[in-house]
Each structure stands twice: as C-alpha cells, then as structure tokens.
C-alpha positions as CSV (number, residue, x, y, z in Angstrom):
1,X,14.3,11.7,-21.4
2,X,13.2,8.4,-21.8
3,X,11.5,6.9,-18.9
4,X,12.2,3.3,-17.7
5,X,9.0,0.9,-17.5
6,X,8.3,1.5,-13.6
7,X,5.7,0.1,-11.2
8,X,6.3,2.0,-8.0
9,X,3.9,-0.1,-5.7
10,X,4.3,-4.1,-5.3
11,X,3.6,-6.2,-1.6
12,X,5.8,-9.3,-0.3
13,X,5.0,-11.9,2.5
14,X,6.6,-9.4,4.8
15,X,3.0,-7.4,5.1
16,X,0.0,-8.3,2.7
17,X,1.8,-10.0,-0.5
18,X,1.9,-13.6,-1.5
19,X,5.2,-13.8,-2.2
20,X,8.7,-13.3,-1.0
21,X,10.9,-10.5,-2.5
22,X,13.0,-12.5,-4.8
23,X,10.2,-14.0,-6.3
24,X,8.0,-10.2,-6.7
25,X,11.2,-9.4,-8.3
26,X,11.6,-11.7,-10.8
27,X,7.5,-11.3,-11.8
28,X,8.4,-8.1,-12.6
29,X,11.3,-8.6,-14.5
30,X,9.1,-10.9,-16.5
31,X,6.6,-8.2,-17.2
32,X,9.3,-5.8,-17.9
33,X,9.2,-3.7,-14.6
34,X,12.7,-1.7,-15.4
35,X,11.8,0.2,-12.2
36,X,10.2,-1.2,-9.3
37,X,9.6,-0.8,-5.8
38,X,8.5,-3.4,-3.2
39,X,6.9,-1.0,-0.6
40,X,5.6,-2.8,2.0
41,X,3.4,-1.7,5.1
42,X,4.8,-0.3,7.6
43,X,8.5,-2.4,7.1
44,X,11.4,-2.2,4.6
45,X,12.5,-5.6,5.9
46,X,12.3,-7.2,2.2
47,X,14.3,-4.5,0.7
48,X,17.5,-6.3,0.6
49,X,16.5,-9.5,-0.6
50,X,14.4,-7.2,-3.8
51,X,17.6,-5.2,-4.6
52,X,19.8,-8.3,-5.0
53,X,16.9,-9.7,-6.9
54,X,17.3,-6.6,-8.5
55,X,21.2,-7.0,-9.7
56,X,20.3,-10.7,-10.6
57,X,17.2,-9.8,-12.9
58,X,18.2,-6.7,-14.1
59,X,15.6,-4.2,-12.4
60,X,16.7,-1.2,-10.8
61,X,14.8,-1.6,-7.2
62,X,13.9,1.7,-5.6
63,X,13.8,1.8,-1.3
64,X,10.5,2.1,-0.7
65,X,7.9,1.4,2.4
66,X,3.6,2.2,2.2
67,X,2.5,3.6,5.4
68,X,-0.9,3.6,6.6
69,X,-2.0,7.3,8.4
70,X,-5.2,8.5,10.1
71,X,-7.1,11.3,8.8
72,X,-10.1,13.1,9.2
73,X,-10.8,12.6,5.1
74,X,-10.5,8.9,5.9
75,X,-9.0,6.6,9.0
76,X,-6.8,4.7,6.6
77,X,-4.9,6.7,3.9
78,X,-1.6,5.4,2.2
79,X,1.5,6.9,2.0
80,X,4.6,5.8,0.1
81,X,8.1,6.8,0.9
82,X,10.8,6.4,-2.0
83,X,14.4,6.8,-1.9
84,X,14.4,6.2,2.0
85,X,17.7,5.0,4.1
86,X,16.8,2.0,5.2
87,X,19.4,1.9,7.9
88,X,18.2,5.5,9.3
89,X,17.6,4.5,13.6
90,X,15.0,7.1,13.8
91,X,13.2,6.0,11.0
92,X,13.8,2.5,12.0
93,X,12.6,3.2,15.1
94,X,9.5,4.8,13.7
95,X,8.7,1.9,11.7
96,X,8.7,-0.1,14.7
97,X,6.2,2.2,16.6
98,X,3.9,2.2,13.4
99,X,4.1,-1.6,13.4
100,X,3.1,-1.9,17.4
101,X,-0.2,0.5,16.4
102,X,-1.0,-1.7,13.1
103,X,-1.0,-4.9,15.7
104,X,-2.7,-3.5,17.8
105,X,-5.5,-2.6,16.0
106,X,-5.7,-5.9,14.1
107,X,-5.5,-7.7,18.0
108,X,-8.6,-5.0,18.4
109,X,-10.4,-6.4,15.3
110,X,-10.0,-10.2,15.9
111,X,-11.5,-9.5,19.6
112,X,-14.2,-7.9,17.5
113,X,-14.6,-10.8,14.9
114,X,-15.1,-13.5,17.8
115,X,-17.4,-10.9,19.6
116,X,-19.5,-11.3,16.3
117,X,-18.7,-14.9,16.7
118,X,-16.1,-15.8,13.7
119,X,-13.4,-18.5,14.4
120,X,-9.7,-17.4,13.9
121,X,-7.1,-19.5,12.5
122,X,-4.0,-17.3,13.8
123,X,-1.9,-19.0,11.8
124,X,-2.1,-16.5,9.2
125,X,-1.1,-13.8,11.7
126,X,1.7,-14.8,13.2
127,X,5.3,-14.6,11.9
128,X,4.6,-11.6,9.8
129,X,6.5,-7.8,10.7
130,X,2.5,-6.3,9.8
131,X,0.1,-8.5,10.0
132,X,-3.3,-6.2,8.2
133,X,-6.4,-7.0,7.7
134,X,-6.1,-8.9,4.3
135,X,-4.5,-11.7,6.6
136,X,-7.2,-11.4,9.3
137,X,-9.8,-11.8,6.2
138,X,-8.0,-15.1,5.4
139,X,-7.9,-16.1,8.8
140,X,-11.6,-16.0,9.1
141,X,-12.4,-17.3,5.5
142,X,-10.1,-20.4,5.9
143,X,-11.4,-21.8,9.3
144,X,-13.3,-24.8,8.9
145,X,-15.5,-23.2,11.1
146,X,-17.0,-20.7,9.2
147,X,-17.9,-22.4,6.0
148,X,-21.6,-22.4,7.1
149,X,-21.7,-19.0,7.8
150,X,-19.5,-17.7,5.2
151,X,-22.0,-19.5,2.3
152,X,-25.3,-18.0,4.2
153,X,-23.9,-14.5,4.0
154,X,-22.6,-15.0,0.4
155,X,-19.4,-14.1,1.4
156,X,-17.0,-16.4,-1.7
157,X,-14.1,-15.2,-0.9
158,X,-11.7,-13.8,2.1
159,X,-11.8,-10.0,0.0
160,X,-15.9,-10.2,0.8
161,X,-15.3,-10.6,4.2
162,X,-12.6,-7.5,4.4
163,X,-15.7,-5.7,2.6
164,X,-18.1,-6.3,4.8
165,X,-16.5,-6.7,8.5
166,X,-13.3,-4.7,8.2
167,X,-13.1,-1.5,6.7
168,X,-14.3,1.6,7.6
169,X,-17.6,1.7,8.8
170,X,-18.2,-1.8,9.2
171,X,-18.8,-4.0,12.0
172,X,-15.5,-5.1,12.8
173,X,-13.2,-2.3,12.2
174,X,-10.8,-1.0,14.4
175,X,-8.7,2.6,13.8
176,X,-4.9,3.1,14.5
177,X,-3.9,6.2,16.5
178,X,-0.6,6.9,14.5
179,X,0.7,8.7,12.1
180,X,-1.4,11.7,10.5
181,X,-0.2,12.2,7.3
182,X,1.4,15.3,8.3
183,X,3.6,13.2,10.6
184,X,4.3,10.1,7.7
185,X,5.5,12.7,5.5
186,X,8.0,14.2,7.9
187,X,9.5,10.7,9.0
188,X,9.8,10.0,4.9
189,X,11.5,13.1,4.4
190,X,14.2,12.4,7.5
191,X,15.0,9.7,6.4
192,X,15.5,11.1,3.0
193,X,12.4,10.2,1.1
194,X,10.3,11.3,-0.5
195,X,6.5,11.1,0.3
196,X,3.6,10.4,-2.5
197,X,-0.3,9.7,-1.6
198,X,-0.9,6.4,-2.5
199,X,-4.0,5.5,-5.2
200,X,-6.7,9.0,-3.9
201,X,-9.4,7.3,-5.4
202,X,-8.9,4.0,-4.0
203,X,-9.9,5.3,-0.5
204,X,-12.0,8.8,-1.5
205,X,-14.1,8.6,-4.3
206,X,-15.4,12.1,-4.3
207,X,-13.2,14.5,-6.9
208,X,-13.8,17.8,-4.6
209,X,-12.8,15.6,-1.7
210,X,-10.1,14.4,-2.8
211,X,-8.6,17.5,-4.6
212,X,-9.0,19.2,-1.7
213,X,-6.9,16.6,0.5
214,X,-3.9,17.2,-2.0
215,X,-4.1,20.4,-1.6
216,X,-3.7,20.2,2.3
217,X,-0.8,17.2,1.9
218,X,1.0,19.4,-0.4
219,X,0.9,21.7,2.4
220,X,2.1,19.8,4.8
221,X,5.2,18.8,2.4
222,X,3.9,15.9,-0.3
223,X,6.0,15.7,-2.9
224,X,3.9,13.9,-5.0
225,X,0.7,11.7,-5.9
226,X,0.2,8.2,-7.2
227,X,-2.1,9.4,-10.3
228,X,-1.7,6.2,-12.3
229,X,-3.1,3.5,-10.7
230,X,-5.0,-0.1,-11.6
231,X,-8.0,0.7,-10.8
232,X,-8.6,4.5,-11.9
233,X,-10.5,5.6,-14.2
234,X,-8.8,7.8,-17.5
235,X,-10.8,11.0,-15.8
236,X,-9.7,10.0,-12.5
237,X,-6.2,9.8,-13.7
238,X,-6.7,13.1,-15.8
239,X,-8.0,14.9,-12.8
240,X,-4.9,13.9,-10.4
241,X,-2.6,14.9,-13.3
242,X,-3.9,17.9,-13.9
243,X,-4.2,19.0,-9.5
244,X,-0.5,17.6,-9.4
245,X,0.9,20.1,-12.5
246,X,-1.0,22.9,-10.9
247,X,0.6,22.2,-7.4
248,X,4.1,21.0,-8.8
249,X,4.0,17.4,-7.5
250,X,5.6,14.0,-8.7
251,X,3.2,11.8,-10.2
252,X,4.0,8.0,-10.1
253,X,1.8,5.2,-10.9
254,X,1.2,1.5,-10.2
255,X,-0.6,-1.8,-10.2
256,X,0.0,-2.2,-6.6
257,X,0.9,-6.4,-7.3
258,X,0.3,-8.6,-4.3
259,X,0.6,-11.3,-5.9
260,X,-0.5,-14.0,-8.6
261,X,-3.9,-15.1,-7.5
262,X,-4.8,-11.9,-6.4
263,X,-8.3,-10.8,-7.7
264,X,-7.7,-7.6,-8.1
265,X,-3.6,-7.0,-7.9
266,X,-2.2,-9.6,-9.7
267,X,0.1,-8.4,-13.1
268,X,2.3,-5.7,-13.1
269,X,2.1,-2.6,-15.5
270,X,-1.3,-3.1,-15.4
271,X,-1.9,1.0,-15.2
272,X,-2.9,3.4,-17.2
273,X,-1.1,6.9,-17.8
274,X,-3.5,8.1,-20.1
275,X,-2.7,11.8,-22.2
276,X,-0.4,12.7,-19.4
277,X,3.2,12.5,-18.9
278,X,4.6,11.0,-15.7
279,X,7.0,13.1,-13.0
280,X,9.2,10.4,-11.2
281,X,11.9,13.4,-10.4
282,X,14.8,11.8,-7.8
283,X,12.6,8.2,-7.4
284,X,13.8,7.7,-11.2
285,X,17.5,8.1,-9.3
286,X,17.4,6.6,-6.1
C-alpha cells in the first residue's frame, strides 16, 4: 500500500505555534501534507478548526494532542496521542489537569526569571490554553527592558534564552509533577489513541539511553515511536527503526512545524525516512 505524504506533528497558537489552525492547514496543503496532524500541547482545542481546514484543502487531519510527561530519563519527554476522541470527559478532563500543572510550572519559572532579574511582558502568556516556555522565552526577549542584558550575554534570539534559562538544568527551570509516561499512555489509549514517543533524540542524545527507554515505554503500552524526525540524523533514524521492528512498534515521522519564521521548525516534510519503511498502522485510518 501506498502511503499518503504525512507529517504527524505540527503546533497552532493554541500552545507554542504561530499560527492558527486553518492557516497550519493550508501550509501544509501547500507542501503536500496528504496526512497531517496539529498536536498541540496539552489541548485538542484547534482540532476542529484543522479538520474543516481539512475538507476545504483536501488533507485528511488526524485527532491528535503532544503531551509533555516527567521521567527519570528526562523531566520533559513528549508524547503524542493519535486517533483520540476529542469529546471523551475523562480525557477532557485530563487535559485540563495536565494544563493546570504546565501553568503552574511556567508561573514557577517567571517567579524564577524576575528572581534572576528579567522583565516579563505577560502579554505573551495570557490567552493561550498552554502557555510553555517558548512563549515565556519571547516574553523575556521582547521587553524593552532587557535589550541590554540580552546583547551582553549574546543571547540574539528568544530560542538562546530557552537554552540557557529554561530547560533542564538551567537556571530557571521549573519541573511539572504530572503525567509519567506510563500514565500519558493510559489516558491516550482511553480515549482511544494511540500513544507514540515524540522525536527520542531531541530530548536523549545517548543511543543506549534511549533504546533502553523504548524498551520500558513499550512496556508500559507504546505503540509506537516518532523515528523520522527534522532534526535526526540517517543513523539516528536507522537505529529507532531498527529498535521499533524488533519491538513491533509504529513508526511515524515529522517536521514538528511551528510555524514560518521558526528557526528551526518551519517547512513541512522536511524529514527524513531514510532505507526504512514507515508503520502508520490505524493513524493512516483515523
């Protein structure tokens, strides 16, 4: 069988994209996305506007949401559900406690910006479902403020400062409490998803690491890994194939668009799949 041109990872204004739906949509048409899914963090609140978008451009748009989990391999590893009901309570209802510990740690991180003594412009916080840090990086990078500081520490753009203040590690990070992984899967799978680690390599750079995490998730019930992504490389892609045949897991693949001006997400099909042969199973028929 023939598989449609997919990109099974793409971000709107309703979590960390620059866009709205309709408009990620029709990019993707453009590029000649057949199959796409707008998985944003934490919400499926776009999903309707994509999927008439959808009809309108002719791309078949798959459910889908990214949620962030903790970990002891890493405090902020991605999962994506596919082929969810969007109108599920209980997983509604999860959603909404996932998105109360994702502001809550960013309300941890901005006290811990000023305590470092940044100036917040929270106008690129509010009004969004899951405000992250990308949008607490522009916050800080766009306040007049700053400008000084910003140019001493040679921080050019608002993806410098996430690097150096926000993730793990740094200065200003925070941690969420919720989900584990274990627990992301099973609220995919009630609400009849399915669950596939988002980009390994992306957050675990080490091969016997991260083999050994997919090994555990496909324990715990992943059905499948994200082995084609923007930024791997062909023997990074090679190696998740090759784990994800031996453990019988979908493999899916993505440029992860956020949106035009992105520097590093910014054009769709912009992956790789390399010698190996992707598995989409029921996310090619959701």
């Amino acid at each position: 069988m023939t598989l449609p041109r997919f990109d099974l990872q793409s971000h709107s204004t309703y979590s960390d994209g620059a866009l709205p739906p309709a408009d990620v949509v029709a990019r993707a048409a453009e590029a000649g996305v057949q199959l796409l899914a707008l998985s944003d963090h934490d919400t499926v609140d776009g999903v309707r506007e994509a999927v008439d978008a959808g009809v309108q451009h002719g791309v078949r748009i798959v459910p889908a949401v990214e949620l962030s989990t903790i970990d002891p391999a890493g405090e902020d590893l991605h999962l994506l559900g596919y082929g969810i009901d969007i109108d599920d309570p209980a997983f509604g209802a999860a959603l909404e406690e996932f998105r109360a510990d994702r502001a809550g740690r960013i309300g941890r991180m901005v006290d811990a910006v000023r305590e470092l003594g940044w100036e917040v412009d929270e106008s690129h916080l509010s009004g969004r479902d899951a405000p992250g840090r990308p949008h607490l990086a522009t916050a800080v990078f766009e306040h007049p403020a700053n400008a000084d500081r910003l140019r001493d520490e040679a921080l050019a753009t608002s993806t410098d400062f996430l690097v150096a203040y926000l993730i793990p590690g740094a200065p200003a990070f925070r941690g969420r409490t919720l989900p584990t992984i274990k627990q992301a899967i099973d609220v995919v799978h009630a609400a009849g998803g399915v669950a596939v680690w988002a980009h390994p390599y992306w957050d675990i750079e080490d091969d016997a690491e991260v083999a050994a995490c997919l090994r555990r998730f496909a324990a715990d019930g992943l059905d499948g890994v994200e082995a084609f992504y923007t930024t791997f490389t062909a023997e990074q892609t090679a190696t998740l194939a090759a784990l994800a045949d031996e453990l019988d897991l979908l493999t899916t693949g993505s440029a992860d668009f956020h949106g035009p001006e992105h520097p590093k997400f910014s054009r769709f099909l912009a992956f790789d799949t390399g010698a190996a042969i992707p598995r989409l199973g029921p996310i090619n028929d959701a």
